[in-house]
C-alpha positions as CSV (number, residue, x, y, z in Angstrom):
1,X,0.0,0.0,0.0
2,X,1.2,3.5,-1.0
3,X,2.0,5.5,1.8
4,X,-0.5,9.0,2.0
5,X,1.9,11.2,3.4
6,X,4.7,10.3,0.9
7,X,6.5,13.9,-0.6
8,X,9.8,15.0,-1.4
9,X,12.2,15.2,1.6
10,X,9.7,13.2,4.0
11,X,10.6,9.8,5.7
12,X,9.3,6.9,3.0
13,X,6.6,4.5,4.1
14,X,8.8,2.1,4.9
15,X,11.1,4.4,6.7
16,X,8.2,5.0,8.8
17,X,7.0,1.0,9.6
18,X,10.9,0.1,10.3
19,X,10.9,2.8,12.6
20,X,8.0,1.5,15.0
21,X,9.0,-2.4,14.5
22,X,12.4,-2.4,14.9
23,X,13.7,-3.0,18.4
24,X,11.3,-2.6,21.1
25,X,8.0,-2.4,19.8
26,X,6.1,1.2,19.8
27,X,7.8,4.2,20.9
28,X,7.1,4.4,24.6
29,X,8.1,2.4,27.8
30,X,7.3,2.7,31.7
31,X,10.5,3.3,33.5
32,X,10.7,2.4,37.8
33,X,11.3,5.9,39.6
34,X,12.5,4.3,43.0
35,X,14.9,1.3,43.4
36,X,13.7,-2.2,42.9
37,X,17.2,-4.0,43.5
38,X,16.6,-5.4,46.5
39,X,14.3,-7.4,48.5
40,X,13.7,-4.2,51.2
41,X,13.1,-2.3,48.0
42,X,10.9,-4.9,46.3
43,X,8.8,-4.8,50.1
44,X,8.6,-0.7,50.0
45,X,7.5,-0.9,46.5
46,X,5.2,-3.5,46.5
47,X,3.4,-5.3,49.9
48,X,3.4,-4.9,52.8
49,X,4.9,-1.6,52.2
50,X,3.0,-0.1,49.4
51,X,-0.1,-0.6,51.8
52,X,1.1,2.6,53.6
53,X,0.5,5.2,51.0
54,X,-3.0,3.5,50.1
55,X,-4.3,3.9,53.6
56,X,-3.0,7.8,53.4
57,X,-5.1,8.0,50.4
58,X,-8.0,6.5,51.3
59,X,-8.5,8.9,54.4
60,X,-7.5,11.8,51.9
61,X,-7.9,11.5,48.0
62,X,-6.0,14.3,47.0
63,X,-2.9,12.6,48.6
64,X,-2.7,10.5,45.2
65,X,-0.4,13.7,44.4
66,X,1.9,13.3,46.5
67,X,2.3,9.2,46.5
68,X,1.8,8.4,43.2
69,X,2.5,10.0,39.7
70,X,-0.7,10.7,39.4
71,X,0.2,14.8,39.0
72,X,2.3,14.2,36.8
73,X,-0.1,11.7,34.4
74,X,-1.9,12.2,31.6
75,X,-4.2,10.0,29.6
76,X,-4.3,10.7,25.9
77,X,-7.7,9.2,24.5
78,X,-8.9,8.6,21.2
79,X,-11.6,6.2,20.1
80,X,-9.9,6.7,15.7
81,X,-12.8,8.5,14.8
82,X,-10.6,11.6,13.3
83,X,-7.0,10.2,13.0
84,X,-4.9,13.1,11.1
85,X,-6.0,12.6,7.8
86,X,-6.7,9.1,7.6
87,X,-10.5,9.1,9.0
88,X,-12.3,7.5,11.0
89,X,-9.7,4.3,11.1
90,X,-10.9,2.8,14.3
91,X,-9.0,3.0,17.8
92,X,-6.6,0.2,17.2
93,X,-5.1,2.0,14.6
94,X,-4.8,5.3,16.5
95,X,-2.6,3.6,18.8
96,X,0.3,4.7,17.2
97,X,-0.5,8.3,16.9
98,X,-1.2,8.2,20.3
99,X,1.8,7.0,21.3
100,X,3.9,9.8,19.3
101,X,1.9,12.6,21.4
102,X,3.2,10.3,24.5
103,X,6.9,10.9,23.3
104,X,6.0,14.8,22.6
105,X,4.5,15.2,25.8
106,X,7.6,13.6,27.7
107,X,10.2,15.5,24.9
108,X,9.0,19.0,25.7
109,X,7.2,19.3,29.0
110,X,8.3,16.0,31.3
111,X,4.9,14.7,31.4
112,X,4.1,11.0,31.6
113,X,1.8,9.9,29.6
114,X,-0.6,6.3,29.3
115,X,-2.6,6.4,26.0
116,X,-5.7,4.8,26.2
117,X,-7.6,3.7,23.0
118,X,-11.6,3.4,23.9
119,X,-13.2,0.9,21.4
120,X,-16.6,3.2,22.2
121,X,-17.9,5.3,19.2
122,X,-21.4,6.0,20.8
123,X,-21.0,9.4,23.0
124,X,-22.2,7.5,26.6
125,X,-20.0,4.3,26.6
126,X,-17.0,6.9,25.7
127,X,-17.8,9.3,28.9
128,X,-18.4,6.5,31.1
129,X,-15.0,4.9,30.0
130,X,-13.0,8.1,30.5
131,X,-14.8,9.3,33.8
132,X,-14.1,6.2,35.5
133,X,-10.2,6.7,35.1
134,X,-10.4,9.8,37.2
135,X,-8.5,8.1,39.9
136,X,-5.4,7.3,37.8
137,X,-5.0,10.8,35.9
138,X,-3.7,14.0,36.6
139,X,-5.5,15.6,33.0
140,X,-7.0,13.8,30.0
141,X,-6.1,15.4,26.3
142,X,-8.8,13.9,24.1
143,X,-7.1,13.3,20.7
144,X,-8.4,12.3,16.6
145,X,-12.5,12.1,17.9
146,X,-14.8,13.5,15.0
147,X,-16.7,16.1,15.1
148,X,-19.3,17.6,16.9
149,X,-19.6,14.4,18.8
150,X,-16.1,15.9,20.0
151,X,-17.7,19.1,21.3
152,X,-20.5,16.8,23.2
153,X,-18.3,15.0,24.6
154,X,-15.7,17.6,26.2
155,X,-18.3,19.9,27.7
156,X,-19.6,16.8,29.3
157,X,-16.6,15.1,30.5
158,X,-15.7,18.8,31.9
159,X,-18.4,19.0,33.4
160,X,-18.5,16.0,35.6
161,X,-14.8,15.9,35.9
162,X,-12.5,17.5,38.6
163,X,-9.0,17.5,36.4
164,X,-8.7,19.4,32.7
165,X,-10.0,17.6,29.6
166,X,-8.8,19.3,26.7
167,X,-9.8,18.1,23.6
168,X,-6.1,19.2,21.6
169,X,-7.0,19.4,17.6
170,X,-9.2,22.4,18.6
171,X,-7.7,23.9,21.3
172,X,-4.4,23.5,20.3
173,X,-5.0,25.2,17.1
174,X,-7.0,27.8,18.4
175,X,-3.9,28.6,21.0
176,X,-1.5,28.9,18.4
177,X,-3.2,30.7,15.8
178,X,-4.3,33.2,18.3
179,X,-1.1,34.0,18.9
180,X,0.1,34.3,15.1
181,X,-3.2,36.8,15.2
182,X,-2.0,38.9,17.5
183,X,1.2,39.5,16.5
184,X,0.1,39.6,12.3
185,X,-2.1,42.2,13.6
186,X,0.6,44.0,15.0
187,X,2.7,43.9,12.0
188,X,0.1,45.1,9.6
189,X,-1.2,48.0,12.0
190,X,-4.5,46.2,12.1
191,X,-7.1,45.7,15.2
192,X,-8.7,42.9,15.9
193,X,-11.7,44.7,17.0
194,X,-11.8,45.7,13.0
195,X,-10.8,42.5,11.2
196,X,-12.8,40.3,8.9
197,X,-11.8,36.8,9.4
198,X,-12.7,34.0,6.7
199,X,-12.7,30.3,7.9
200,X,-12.1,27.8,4.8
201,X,-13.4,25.0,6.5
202,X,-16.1,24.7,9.4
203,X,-15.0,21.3,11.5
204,X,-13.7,21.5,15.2
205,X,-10.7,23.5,14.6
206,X,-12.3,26.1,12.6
207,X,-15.5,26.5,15.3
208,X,-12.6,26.4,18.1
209,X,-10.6,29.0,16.6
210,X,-13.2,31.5,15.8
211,X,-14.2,31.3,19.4
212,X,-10.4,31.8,20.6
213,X,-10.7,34.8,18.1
214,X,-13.8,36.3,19.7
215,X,-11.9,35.6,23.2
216,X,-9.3,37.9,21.7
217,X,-11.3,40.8,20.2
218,X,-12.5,39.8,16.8
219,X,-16.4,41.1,16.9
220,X,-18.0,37.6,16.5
221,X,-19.9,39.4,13.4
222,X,-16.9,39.9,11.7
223,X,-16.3,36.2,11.3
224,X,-17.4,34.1,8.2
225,X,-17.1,30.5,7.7
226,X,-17.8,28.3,4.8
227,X,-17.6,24.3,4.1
228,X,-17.8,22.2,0.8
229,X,-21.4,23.6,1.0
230,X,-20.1,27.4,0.5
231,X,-21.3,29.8,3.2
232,X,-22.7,28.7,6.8
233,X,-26.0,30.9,6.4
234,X,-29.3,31.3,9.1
235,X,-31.7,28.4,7.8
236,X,-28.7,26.6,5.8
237,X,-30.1,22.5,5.1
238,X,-26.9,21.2,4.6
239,X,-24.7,19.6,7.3
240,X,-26.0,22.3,10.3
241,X,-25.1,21.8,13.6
242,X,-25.5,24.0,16.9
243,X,-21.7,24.7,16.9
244,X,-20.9,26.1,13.6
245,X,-24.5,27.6,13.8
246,X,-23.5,30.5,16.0
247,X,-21.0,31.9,13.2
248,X,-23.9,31.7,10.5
249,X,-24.1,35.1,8.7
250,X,-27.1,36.3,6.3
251,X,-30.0,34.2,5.4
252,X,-29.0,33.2,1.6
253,X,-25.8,31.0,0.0
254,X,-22.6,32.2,-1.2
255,X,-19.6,30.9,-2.6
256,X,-15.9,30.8,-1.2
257,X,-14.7,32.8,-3.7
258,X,-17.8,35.3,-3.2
259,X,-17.2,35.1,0.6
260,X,-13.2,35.7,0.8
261,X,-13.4,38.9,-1.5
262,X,-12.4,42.0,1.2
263,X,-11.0,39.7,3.8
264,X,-8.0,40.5,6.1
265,X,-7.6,37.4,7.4
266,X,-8.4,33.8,6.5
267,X,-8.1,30.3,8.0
268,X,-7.7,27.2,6.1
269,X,-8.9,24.1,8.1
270,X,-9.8,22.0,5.5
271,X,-7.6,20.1,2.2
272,X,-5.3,20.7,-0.1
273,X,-6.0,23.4,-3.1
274,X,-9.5,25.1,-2.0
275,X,-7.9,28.5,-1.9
276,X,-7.1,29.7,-5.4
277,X,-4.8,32.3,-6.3
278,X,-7.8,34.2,-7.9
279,X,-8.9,34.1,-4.4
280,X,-6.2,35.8,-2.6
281,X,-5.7,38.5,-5.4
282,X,-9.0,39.6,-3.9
283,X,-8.2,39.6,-0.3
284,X,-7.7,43.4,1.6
285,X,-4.5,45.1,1.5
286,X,-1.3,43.3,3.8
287,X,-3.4,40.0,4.2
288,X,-3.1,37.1,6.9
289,X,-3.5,33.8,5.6
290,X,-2.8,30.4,7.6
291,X,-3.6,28.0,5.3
292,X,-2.9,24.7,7.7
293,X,-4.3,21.7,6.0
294,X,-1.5,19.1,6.1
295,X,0.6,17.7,4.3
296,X,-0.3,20.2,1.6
297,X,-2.0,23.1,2.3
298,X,-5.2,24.9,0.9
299,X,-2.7,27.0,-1.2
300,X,1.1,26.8,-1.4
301,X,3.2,29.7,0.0
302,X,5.0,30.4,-3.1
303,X,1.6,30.5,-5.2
304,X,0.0,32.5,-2.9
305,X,3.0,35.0,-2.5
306,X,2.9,35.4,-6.4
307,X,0.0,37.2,-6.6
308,X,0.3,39.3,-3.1
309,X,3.2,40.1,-2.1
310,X,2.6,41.8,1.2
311,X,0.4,38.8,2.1
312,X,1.9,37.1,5.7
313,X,1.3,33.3,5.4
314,X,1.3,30.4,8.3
315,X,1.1,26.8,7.3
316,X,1.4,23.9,9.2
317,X,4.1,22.4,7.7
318,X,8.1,22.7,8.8
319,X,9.8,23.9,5.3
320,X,7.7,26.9,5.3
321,X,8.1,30.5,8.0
322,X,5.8,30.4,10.5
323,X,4.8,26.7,11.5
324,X,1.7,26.6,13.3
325,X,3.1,23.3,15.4
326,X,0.3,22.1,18.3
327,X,3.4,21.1,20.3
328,X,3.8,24.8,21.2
329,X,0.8,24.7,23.3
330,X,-0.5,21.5,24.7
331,X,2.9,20.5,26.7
332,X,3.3,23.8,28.3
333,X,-0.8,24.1,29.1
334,X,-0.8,21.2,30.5
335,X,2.6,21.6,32.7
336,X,1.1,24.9,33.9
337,X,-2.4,23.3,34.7
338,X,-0.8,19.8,36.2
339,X,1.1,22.2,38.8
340,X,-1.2,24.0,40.1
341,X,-3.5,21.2,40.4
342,X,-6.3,22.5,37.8
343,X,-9.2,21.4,37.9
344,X,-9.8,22.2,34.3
345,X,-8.3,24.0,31.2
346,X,-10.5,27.0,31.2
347,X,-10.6,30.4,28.7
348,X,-8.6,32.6,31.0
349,X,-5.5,29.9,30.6
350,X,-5.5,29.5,26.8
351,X,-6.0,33.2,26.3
352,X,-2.7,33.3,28.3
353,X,-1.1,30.8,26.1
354,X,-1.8,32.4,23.1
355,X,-0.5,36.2,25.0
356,X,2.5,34.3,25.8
357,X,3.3,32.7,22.6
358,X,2.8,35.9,21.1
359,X,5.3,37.7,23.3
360,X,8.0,35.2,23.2
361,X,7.6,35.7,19.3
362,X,8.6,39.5,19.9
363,X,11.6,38.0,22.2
364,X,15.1,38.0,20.4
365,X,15.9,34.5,19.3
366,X,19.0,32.7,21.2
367,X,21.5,31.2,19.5
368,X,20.9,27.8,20.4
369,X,16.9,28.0,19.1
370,X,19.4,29.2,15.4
371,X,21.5,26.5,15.8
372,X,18.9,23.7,16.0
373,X,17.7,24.4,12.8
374,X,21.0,24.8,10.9
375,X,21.8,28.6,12.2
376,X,18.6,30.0,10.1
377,X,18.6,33.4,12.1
378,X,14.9,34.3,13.1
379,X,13.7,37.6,14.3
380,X,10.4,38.8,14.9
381,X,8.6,40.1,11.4
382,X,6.4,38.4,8.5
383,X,8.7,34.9,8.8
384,X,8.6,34.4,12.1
385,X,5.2,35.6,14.1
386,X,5.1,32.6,16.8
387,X,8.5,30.6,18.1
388,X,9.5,27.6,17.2
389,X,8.8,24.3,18.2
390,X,12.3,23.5,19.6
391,X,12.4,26.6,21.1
392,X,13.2,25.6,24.7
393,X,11.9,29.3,26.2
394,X,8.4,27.9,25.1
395,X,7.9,25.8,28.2
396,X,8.9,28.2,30.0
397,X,6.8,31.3,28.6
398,X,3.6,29.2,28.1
399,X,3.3,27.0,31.4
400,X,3.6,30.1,34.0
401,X,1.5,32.2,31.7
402,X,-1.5,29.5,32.3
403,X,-0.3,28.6,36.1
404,X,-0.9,31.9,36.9
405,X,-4.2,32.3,34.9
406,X,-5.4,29.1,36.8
407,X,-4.6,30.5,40.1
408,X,-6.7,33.8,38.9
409,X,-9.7,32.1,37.6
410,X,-10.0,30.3,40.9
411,X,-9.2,26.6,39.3
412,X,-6.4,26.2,41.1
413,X,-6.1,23.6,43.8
414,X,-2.5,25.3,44.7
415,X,-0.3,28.4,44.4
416,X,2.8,29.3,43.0
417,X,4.8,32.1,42.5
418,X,4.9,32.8,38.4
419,X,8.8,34.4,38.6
420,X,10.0,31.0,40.8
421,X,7.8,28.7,38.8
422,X,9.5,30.3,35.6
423,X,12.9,29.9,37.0
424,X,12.4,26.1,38.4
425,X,11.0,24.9,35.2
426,X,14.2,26.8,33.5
427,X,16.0,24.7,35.6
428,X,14.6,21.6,35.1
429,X,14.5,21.7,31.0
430,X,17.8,22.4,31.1
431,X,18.3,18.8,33.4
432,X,16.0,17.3,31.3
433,X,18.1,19.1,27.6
434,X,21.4,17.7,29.3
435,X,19.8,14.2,30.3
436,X,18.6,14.0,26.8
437,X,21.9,14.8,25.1
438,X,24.0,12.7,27.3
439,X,22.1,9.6,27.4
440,X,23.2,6.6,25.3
441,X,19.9,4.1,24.3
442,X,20.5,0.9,23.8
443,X,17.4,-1.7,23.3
444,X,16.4,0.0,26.1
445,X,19.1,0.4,28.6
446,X,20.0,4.5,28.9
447,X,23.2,4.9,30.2
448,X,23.8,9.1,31.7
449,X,27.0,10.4,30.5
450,X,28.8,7.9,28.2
451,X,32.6,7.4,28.2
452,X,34.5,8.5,25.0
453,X,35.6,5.3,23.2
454,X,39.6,4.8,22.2
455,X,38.0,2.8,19.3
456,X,35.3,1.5,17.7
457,X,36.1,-2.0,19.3
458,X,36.3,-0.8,23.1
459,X,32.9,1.3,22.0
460,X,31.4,-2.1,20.7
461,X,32.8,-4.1,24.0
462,X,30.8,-1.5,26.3
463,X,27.9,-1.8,24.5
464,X,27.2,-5.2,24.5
465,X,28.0,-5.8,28.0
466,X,25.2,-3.2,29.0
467,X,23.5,-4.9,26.7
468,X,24.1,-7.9,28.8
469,X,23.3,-5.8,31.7
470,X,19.8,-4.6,30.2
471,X,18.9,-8.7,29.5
472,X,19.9,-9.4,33.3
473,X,17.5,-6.8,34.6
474,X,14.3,-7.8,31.9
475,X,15.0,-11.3,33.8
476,X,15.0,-9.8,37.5
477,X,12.5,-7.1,37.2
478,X,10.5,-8.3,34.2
479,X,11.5,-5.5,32.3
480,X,14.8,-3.7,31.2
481,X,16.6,-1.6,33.3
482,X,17.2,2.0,32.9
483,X,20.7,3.0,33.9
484,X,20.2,6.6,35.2
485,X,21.8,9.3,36.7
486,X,20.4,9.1,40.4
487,X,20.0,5.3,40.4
488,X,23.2,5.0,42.3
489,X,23.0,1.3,42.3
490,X,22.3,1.3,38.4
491,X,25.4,4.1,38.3
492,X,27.6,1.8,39.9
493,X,26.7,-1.1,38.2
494,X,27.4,0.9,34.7
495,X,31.0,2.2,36.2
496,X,32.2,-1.3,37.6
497,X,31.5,-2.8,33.6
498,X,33.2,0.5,32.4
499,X,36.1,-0.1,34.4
500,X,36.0,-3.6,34.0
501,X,37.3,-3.1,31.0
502,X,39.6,-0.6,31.0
């Protein structure tokens, strides 16, 4: 079978399978944070000892924070109704997808993740399912459910819920291209309070988004949005629903290219090639236009730029200024909400995610944010309106930003102060940059800080007798160890084989 995401540059299909089959299957693991190397450990871990914590718990739920990993847990649900672009594929084969927002969360916010596929495409079974793991989760990101049974079931499961549900394909959006609004705006000496916004595309994104904008400023009248059926019109027949309803304008049809003429900004949300360059040539003067379907977007950069010139584009793809990446919202939300101890992802918090994503645009650029994308120097202007995704300031702008807004909007279960928040999280992404860096993976086995080798054959000698070491600790433990910094046992272990031979 052909691959679907198959273009010039991109990892081939089989590329892509190898990668998830070779080794250890999947992309994620569970790793022991405490000792387990001997039998007092194994008795603190596990009975009688463990029996402690539970009976602290049971006279005090919220203890779960403290003696478990609970606040720092996430489940990431799907049930493959709305996987990328593949559809409604079913939840076995989400798995994988939901997996690689696993890695994503852990990569750029330290957050553990379990993802849970819910065979359950009927709206109740799915609720129950996720309510009942309230116990085990700090905050549930709903990920790839269709819409608007998405929108039924967040505002339930928030509603019943005492930890943030975020539902990420529209939120995340919404976040990010808020803040590429604001700071568009900025450069084109436009107001939000005076824009007319065009949504190509009326799904959950595109409803979520034009009620981020409204948040913002944009007049809710000055919004449009159209589908495959052209216009979203009072008394429309075609594919209504009481979400997209709230944007309907005027009470007859009208065509994209009717609907776009005048427009200072517009939002693609749906597929490749919708947007013409007829189209733009008719938009208002210095236009906005993210056009994010992916892999190829509603109109190419370079076509649209041929016929506007002053037009300021976002897409959603890396070879192109101004990436509108969901992975510069949802692990710093969630690191700012999991802190405090949210009770929910509210408005207040992602308005501050999009004002801080915006401000760190305006930010000068460090070196090291040039360097990891071959020295390209970014400043802020047309090319680069919100950071990039490797951009290691992001945690630390966004998850303060919506700490603080938590604490303000009274979902807060504790406080902290933003400046020391800031500067601890800092702290520990640089620990977790270093970890990163210096750790050496093999089938498994991490080992912090690897020796440098005289030669390839003292390298090779090393690495097969931690391989050695990772088999003897899947037989003891019934899993591989990790050899980590601040495992002294592990550390030792790792030293003695190092020395062992020379």
């Amino acid at each position: 079978m052909a691959s679907t995401f198959e273009t010039k540059g991109r990892p081939s299909r089989q590329d892509a399978l190898d990668y998830h089959s070779s080794g250890r299957k999947g992309k994620i693991e569970i790793v022991a944070t405490k000792p387990v190397a001997t039998s007092r450990d194994l008795s603190l871990a596990y009975s009688p000892g463990v029996a402690e914590p539970c009976l602290e718990i049971a006279q005090d739920p919220d203890l779960s924070y403290q003696y478990t990993a609970r606040g720092n847990l996430v489940a990431v649900i799907s049930n493959g109704t709305a996987v990328l672009g593949l559809g409604d594929i079913g939840a076995y084969a989400s798995k994988p997808v939901m997996e690689g927002k696993a890695v994503l969360f852990k990569k750029f916010a330290d957050i553990d993740v379990f993802d849970v596929e819910v065979d359950a495409r009927d709206i109740d079974t799915f609720c129950k399912v996720v309510k009942a793991l309230e116990p085990t989760f700090g905050g549930v990101n709903l990920e790839d459910v269709k819409s608007p049974e998405c929108f039924i079931i967040e505002r339930r499961l928030r509603s019943e819920m005492q930890i943030p549900v975020f539902h990420d394909d529209q939120h995340g959006t919404a976040i990010i291209t808020g803040a590429a609004l604001i700071n568009a705006l900025e450069l084109t000496g436009k107001r939000l309070a005076d824009v007319k916004v065009v949504f190509v595309g009326a799904g959950a994104a595109a409803v979520t988004c034009a009620e981020q904008y409204v948040k913002l400023g944009v007049p809710r009248e000055h919004i449009f949005m159209c589908d495959k059926f052209g216009l979203v019109y009072r008394g429309r027949p075609e594919d209504m629903d009481e979400w997209k309803g709230v944007f309907a304008q005027g009470k007859q049809p009208r065509t994209l290219a009717e609907v776009i003429k005048g427009a200072d900004v517009v939002v693609g949300l749906s597929t490749k090639g919708v947007i013409s360059k007829e189209m733009v040539a008719t938009l208002a003067p210095n236009p906005i236009l993210f056009a994010l379907a992916n892999p190829v977007p509603e109109i190419l950069p370079e076509e649209a730029q041929s016929v506007r010139s002053d037009i300021i584009m976002a897409t959603g793809r890396s070879d192109y200024p101004n990436q509108v990446n969901n992975v510069l919202g949802f692990p710093g939300i969630f690191r700012g909400a999991l802190d405090v101890r949210a009770k929910a992802i509210n408005d207040e918090m992602k308005l501050a995610a999009s004002r801080a994503l915006a401000e760190l645009a305006r930010q000068d650029v460090p070196e090291s944010v040039s360097a990891a994308y071959g020295g390209q120097v970014f400043s802020f202007g047309r090319d680069y309106i919100i950071p990039k995704p490797f951009d290691p300031r992001v945690l630390t702008a966004v998850a303060p930003a919506v700490a603080e807004a938590a604490i303000e909007s009274g979902v807060a279960r504790v406080r902290v102060d933003r400046a020391t928040y800031a500067e601890t999280l800092r702290r520990r992404g640089l620990a977790l940059g270093a970890s990163l860096e210096n750790t050496l993976v093999i089938g498994g086995a991490g080992y912090l800080n690897p020796p440098r080798f005289p030669n390839e054959p003292a390298r090779h000698k090393l690495l097969d007798l931690l391989g050695d070491l990772a088999m003897l600790g899947r037989d003891i433990q019934g899993h591989i160890i990790a050899v980590r910094a601040g495992h002294s046992l592990h550390v030792a272990l790792a030293r003695a084989l190092r020395d062992r031979e020379g």
